[in-house]
N, C-alpha and C positions, 0 to 999 in steps of 0.2 A: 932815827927811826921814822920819825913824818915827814923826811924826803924820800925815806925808803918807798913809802905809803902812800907819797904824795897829797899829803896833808899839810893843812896850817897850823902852824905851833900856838899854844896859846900865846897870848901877852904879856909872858912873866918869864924868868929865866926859869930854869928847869932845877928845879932845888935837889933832883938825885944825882948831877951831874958837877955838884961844887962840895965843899967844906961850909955847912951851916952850925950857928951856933942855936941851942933850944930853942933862944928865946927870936932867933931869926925864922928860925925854921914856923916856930908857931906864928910871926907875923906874916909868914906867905903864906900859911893855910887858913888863916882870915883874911887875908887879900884876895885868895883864887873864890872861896865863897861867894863875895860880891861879883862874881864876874864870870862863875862857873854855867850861867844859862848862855852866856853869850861862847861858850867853851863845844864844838862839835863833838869832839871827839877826845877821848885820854887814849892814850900806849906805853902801858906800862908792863915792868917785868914784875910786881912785887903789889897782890892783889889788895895787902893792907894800908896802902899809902892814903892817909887820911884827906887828900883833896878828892879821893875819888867818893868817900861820902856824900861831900858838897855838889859833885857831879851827879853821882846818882838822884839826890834829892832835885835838883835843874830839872833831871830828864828823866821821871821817872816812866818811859815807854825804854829806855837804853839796855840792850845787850850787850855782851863782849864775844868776843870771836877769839880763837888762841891760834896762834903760830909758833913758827919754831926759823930761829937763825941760827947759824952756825950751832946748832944742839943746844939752845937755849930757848925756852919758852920765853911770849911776850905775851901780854893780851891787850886787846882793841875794845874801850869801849865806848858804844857811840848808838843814835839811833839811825840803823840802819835801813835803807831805800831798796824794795825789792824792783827790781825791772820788772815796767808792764810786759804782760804778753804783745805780740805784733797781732 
């Protein structure tokens, strides 16, 4: 999805995309914590995934945007840049 979007993925593997055990799962969502300001953007399908807490608290000016692929919602969340007028 952040090539789709053309975006940079964060610096952590992507924990809804493997086999995590509890206690892994909870050491990457104290890992992305520490590193969630340096974090632009999340793209997720599933609004309760607990890094996005630590993201929102980062950024707290951050919206989300929703899309739809192949009949599947996703949402973008990020602080978005409006274009200036010309």
């Amino acid at each position: 999805m952040y090539f789709l979007a053309d975006l940079v993925p964060p610096p952590l593997p992507d924990p809804n995309s493997m086999v995590l055990s509890n206690e892994d799962r909870a050491r990457f969502v104290a890992r992305f914590a520490g590193i969630a300001g340096q974090v632009d953007y999340i793209v997720t399908t599933d609004r309760k995934i607990e890094e996005l807490d630590s993201f929102l608290a980062a950024h707290p000016g951050a919206t989300s945007i929703s899309r739809t692929l192949s009949d599947r919602p996703y949402f973008i969340y990020g602080v978005f840049q409006t274009a200036a007028a010309p």
